[in-house]
C-alpha positions in Angstrom: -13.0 -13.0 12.1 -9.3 -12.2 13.1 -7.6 -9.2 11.3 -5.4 -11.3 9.5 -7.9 -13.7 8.8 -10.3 -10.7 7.4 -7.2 -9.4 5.5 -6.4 -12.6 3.5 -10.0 -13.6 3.1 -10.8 -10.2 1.6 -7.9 -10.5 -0.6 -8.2 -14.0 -1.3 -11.9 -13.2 -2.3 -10.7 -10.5 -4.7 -8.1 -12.6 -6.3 -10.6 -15.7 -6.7 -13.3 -13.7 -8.6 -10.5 -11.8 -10.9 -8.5 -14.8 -12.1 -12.1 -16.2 -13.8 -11.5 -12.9 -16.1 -7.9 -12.8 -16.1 -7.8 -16.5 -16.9 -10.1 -16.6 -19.7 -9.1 -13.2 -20.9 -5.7 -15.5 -21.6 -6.9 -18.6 -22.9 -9.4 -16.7 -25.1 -7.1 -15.0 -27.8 -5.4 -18.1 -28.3 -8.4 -19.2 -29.8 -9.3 -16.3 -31.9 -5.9 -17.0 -33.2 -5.9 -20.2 -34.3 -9.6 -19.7 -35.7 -8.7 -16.5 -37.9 -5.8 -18.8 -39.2 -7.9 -22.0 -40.1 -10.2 -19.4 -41.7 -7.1 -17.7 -44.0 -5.9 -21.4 -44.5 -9.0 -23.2 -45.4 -11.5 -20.0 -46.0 -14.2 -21.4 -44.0 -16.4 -18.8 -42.7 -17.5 -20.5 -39.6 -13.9 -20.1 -38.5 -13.5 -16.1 -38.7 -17.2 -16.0 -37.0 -15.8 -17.8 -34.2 -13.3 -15.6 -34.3 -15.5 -12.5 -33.9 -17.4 -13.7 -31.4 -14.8 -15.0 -29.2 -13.4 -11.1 -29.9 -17.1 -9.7 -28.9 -17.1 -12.2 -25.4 -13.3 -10.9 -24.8 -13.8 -7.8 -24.9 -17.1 -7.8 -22.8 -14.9 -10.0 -20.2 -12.3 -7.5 -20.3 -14.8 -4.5 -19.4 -14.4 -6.8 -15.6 -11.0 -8.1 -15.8 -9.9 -4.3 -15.7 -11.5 -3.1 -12.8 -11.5 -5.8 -10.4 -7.4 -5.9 -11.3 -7.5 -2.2 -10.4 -9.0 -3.1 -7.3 -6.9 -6.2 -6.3 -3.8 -3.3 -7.0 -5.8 -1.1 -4.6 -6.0 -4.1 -2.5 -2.5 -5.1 -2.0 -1.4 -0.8 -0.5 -4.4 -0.9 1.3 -4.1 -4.3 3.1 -0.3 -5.7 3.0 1.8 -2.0 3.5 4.6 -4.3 5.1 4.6 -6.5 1.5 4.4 -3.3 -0.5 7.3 -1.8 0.9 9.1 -4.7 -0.1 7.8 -5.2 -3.6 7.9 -1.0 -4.4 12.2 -1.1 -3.4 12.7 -4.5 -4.7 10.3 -5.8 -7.4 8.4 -3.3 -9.2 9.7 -4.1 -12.6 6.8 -6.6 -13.1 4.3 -4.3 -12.0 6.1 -1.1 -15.1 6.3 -3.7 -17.8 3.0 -4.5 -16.9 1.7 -1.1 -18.3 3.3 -1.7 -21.6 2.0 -5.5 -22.4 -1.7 -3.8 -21.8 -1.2 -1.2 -23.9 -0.5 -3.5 -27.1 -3.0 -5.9 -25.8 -5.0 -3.0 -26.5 -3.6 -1.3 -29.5 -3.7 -4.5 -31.5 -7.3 -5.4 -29.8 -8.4 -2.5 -31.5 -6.9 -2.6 -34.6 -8.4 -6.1 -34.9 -12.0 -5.5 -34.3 -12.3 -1.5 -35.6 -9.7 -2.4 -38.9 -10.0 -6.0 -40.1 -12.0 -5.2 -42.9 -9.6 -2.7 -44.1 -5.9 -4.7 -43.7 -4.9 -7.6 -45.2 -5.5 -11.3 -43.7 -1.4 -11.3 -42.7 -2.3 -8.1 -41.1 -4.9 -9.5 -39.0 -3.0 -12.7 -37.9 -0.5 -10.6 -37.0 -2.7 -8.3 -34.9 -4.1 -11.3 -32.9 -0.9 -12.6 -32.2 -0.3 -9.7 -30.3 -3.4 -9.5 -28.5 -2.4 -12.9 -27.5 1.4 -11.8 -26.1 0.3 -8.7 -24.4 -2.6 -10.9 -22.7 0.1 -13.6 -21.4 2.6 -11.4 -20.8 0.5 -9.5 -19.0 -0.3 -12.2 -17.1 3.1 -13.7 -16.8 4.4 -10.6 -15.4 2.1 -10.0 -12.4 2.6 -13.8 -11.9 6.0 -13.3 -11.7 5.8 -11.5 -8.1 3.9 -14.4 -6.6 6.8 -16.3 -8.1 9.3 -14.2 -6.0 7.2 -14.8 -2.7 8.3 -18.1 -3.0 11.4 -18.2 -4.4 12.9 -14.4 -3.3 16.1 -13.0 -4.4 17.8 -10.1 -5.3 17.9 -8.2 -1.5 18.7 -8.9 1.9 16.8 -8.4 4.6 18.5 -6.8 8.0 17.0 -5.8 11.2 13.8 -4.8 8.5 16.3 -2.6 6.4 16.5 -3.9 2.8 19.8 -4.1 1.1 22.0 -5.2 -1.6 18.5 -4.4 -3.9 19.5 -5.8 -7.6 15.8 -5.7 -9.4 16.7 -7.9 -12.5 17.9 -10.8 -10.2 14.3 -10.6 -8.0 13.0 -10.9 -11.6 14.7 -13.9 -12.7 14.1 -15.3 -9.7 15.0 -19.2 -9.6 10.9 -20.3 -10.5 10.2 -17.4 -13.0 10.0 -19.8 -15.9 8.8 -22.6 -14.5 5.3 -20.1 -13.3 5.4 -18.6 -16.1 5.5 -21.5 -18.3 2.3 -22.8 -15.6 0.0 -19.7 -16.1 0.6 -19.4 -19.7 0.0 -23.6 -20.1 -2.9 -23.5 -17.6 -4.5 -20.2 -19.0 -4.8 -21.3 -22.6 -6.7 -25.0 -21.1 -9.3 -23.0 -19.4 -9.8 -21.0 -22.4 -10.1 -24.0 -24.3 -12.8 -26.0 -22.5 -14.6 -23.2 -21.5 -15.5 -22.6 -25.3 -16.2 -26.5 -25.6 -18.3 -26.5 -22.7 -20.4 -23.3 -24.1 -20.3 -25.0 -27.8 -21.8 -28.4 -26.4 -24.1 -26.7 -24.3 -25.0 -24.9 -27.6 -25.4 -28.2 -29.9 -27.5 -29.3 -27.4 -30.0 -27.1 -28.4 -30.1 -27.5 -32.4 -31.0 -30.5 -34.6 -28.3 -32.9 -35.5 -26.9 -31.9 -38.4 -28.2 -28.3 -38.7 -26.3 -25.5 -39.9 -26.0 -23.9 -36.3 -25.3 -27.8 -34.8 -22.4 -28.1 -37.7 -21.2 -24.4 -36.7 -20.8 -25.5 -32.7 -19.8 -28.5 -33.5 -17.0 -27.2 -35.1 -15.9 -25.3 -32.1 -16.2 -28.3 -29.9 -13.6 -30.0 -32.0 -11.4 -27.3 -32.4 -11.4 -26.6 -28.4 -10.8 -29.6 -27.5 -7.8 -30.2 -30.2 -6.2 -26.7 -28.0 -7.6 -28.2 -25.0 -5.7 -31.4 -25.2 -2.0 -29.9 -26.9 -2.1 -27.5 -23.7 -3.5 -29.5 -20.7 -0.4 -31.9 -21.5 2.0 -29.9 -21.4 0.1 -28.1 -18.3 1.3 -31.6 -16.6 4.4 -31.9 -18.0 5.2 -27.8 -16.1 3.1 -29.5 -13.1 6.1 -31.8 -12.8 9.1 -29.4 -12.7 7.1 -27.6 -10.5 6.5 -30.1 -8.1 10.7 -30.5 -8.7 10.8 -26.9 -7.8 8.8 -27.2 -4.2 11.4 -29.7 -3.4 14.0 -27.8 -3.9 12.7 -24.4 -2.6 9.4 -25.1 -0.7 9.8 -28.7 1.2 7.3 -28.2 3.3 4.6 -26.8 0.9 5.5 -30.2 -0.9 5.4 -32.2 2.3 1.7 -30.5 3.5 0.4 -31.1 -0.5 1.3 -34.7 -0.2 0.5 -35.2 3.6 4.1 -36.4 4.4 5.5 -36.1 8.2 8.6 -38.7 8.3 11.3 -37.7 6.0 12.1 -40.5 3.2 13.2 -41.9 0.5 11.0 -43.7 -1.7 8.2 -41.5 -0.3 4.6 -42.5 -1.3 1.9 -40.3 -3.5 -0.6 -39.5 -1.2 -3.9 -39.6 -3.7 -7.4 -38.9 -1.7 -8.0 -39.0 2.3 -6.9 -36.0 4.5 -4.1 -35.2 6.5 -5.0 -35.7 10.2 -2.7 -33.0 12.1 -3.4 -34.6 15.3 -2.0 -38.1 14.8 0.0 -36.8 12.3 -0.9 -39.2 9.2 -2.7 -39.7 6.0 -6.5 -41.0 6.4 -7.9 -42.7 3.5 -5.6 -41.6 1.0 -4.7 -44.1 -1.8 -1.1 -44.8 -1.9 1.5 -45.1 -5.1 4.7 -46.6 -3.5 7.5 -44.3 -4.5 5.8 -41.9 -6.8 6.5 -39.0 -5.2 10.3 -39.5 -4.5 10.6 -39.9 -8.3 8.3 -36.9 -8.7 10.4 -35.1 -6.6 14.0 -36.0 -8.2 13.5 -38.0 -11.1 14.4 -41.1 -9.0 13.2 -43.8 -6.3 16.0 -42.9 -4.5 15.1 -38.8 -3.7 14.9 -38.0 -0.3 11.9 -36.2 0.6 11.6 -34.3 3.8 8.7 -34.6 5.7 7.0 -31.9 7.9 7.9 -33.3 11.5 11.9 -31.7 10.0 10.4 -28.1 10.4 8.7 -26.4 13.4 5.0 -26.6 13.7 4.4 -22.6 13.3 6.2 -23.4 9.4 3.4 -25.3 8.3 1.0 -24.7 5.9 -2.4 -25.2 6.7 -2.8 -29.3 5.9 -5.7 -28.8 3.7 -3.6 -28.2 0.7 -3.6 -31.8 -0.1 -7.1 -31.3 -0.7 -6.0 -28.4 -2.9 -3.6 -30.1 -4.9 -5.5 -33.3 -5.5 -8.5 -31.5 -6.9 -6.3 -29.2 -9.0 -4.0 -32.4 -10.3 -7.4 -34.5 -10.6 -9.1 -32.1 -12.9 -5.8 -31.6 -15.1 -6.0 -35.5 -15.5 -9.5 -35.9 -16.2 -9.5 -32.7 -18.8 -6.3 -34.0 -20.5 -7.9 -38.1 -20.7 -11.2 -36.3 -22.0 -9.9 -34.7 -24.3 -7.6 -37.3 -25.7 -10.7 -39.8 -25.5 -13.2 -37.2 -27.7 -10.5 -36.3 -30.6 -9.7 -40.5 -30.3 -14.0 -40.9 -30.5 -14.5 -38.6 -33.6 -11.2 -38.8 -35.7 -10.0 -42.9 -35.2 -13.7 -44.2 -34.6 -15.4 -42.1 -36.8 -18.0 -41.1 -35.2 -19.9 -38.7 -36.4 -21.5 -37.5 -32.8 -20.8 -37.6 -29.7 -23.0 -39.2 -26.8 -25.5 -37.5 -24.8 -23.5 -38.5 -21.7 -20.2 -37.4 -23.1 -22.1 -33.5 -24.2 -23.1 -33.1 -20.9 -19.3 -33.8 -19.8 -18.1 -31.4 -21.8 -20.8 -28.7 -20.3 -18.8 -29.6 -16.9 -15.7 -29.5 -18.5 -15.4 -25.8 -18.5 -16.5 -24.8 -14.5 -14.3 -27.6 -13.6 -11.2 -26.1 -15.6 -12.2 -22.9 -13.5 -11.9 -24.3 -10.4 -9.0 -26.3 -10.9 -7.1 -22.8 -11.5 -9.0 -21.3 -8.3 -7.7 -24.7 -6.6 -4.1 -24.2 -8.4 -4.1 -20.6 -6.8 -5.2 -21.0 -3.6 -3.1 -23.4 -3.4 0.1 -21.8 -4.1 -0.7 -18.8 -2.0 -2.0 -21.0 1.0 0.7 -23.1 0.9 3.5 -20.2 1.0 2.0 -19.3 4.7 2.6 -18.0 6.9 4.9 -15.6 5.0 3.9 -13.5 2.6 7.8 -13.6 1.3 9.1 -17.0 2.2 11.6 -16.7 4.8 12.1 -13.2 4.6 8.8 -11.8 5.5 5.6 -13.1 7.4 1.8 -12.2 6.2 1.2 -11.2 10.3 3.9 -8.6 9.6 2.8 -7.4 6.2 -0.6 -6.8 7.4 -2.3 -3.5 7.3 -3.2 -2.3 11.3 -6.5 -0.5 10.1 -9.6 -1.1 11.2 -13.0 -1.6 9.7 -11.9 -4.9 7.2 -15.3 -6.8 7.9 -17.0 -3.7 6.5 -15.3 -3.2 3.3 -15.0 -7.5 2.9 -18.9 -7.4 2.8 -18.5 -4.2 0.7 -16.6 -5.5 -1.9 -18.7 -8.8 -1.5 -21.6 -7.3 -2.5 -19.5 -5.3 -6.0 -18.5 -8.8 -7.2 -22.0 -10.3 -6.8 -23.2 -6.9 -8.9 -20.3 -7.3 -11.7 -20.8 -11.3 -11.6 -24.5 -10.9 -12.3 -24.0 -7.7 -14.7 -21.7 -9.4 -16.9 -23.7 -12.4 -17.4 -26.7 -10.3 -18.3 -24.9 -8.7 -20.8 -23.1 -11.6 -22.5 -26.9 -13.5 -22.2 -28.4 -9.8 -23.8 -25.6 -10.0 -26.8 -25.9 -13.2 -27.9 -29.4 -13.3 -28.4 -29.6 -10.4 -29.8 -26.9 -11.3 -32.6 -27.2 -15.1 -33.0 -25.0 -17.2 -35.1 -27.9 -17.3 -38.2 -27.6 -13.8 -38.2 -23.7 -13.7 -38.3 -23.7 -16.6 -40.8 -25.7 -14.4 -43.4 -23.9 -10.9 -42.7 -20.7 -13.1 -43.2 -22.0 -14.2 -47.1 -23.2 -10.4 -47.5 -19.9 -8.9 -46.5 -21.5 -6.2 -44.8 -20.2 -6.0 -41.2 -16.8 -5.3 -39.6 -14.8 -8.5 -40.1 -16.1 -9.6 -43.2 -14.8 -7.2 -45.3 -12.0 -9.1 -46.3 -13.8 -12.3 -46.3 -12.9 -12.7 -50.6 
């Protein structure tokens, strides 16, 4: 492969097995939260189980989530110098807070799981709720710097000197909100369905209307209530920032939607490809207007197309497949769960079909992979700079040799942590099943359930 191409694809490979972990290890204290607060409010102990061993698969997940984000940090000095140099003069702040939204993530991750049984249930709730902050913010922060490659401000650029460096405006840079507001929305939805998909996988297994089938099913219907709040407003963000590649990226927007003639009243390209060559959409399905009123809240909005920019600006053209699989899953997890709450609660039915359980088992990878889609996505589409405008990937690229080696090297580490931590969340689980938590739970006599009364 080319350097370049060996650099990003290394990278990209790095980034695409972390964000499972990072992701999850998001979504996931949000719903230890809300299940340690239906347990204090309705003192249901299927609810503070849940809780514990959501807190058991976090931390497991975590014991990954912290190494491979050491190694994409390794990553980024070792393969983009020309980018770090940037980032070390100009945004580092994310990168210093960072340190301090782990360390309560931790503290209070602790506290929680070594010192429920000894602080009151306010205590508890309030020890979660900070696991949950320093997860997103976490998150939000490192997010942040992929927010200023697209949107940068706060330095000038001259002849490769940077000046006029003002740190807090390269923080607040103009999309900081909006992707903050994105990973946070998007984070706690994957959490969300990837509990459902485990809990219908789960019932599944048990007798209708057993104890363990009544504790899953339980689950179920609590992940998909989060699922459904928070893959709503996921869309709602989606649209500001779609708003926000108009204004900053056009031709990230133009490649996502396949568009070449600027125009107003611009069509939403759904489907097909983008056919470079003749320049056009193939066997996409058309919504007259849409994406003119996507773009500016109105019919009118002129929308520029890619044949306004020079060839070299473009992004590759597959992003359309990108953001159509990432928009497509975000609409078929929001209907779903809209449809199942709408099944149980205004129908009143008391199970769900056989057809339905297995789409909830989907529902889960596919919330995965409409993040890895989302992600790829945004860092794809930014090419070819690395900081849009002011720098290009082929000059933030490392010179070093031996790339192939180390890609296959660090291949063959995420196969070995992939299959390690899925051995170990298999080994735990069976080992300590939900029967066996269920009567330590009405014996009070493990951590967590000492202040069960």
């Amino acid at each position: 492969m080319d350097h370049l191409v060996t650099a990003r694809s290394m990278f990209g490979m790095t980034m695409g097995f972390h964000i499972i972990f990072a992701t999850i290890g998001v979504g996931l204290p949000l719903m230890m939260l809300v299940a340690e607060i239906l347990y204090q409010r309705k003192k249901d102990l299927d609810y503070v189980i849940m809780a514990k061993r959501w807190t058991k698969t976090f931390g497991i997940l975590l014991g990954v989530g912290i190494p491979t984000g050491t190694i994409a940090g390794l990553q980024l000095s070792l393969l983009w110098p020309g980018f770090m140099k940037v980032i070390g003069e100009v945004m580092a702040l994310p990168f210093q807070i960072e340190i301090y939204a782990f360390f309560i993530e931790a503290l209070f991750m602790s506290i929680y799981v070594y010192a429920a049984e000894r602080i009151p249930p306010w205590a508890r709730i309030i020890s979660l709720i900070l696991v949950a902050v320093g997860a997103l913010a976490s998150a939000i922060l490192i997010t942040n710097v992929h927010a200023f490659e697209g949107t940068p401000q706060g330095f000038n650029m001259n002849n490769g000197e940077i000046t006029d460096v003002d740190p807090w405006k390269a923080f607040f840079n103009p999309t900081f909100f909006v992707s903050a507001g994105h990973v946070a929305m998007s984070a706690y939805t994957t959490g969300a369905f990837v509990v459902a998909a485990v809990s219908a996988v789960k019932m599944m297994k048990q007798p209708f209307g057993s104890r363990i089938f009544q504790f899953h099913q339980k689950a179920l219907v609590l992940s998909l209530a989060v699922g459904a709040v928070f893959s709503l407003l996921t869309a709602l963000n989606g649209h500001e920032s779609a708003q926000k590649l108009y204004e900053y990226q056009p031709e990230k927007l133009a490649a996502a939607e396949g568009l070449f003639e600027t125009q107003s009243h611009a069509p939403l390209a759904i489907g097909g490809y983008t056919d470079k060559e003749n320049k056009e959409m193939v066997g996409a399905i058309e919504i007259p207007w849409a994406l003119s009123f996507l773009a500016g809240n109105s019919f009118d909005t002129v929308v520029t197309g890619l044949n306004d920019f020079p060839e070299e600006y473009w992004p590759p053209l597959y992003i359309h497949t990108l953001f159509n699989a990432m928009v497509g899953i975000g609409s078929f997890l929001i209907l779903l769960s809209f449809a199942s709450l709408a099944w149980k609660y205004l129908l009143k039915k008391e199970r769900f079909p056989k057809f339905l359980m297995w789409i909830f088992v989907a529902s889960g990878p596919l919330a995965i992979l409409s993040i890895e889609c989302g992600w790829i996505f945004a860092c794809t589409g930014r090419q070819p700079w690395t900081i849009y405008r002011k720098l290009s990937t082929a000059d933030s690229v490392t010179t070093s040799g031996n790339l192939p080696l180390l890609f296959f090297s660090f291949m063959i580490v995420y196969i070995i942590l992939g299959v390690t931590v899925s051995l170990v969340l298999i080994y735990y689980f069976r080992k300590n099943t939900v029967l066996k938590d269920l009567n330590a739970a009405k014996e009070k006599e493990i951590p967590l359930f000492g202040s069960n009364s």
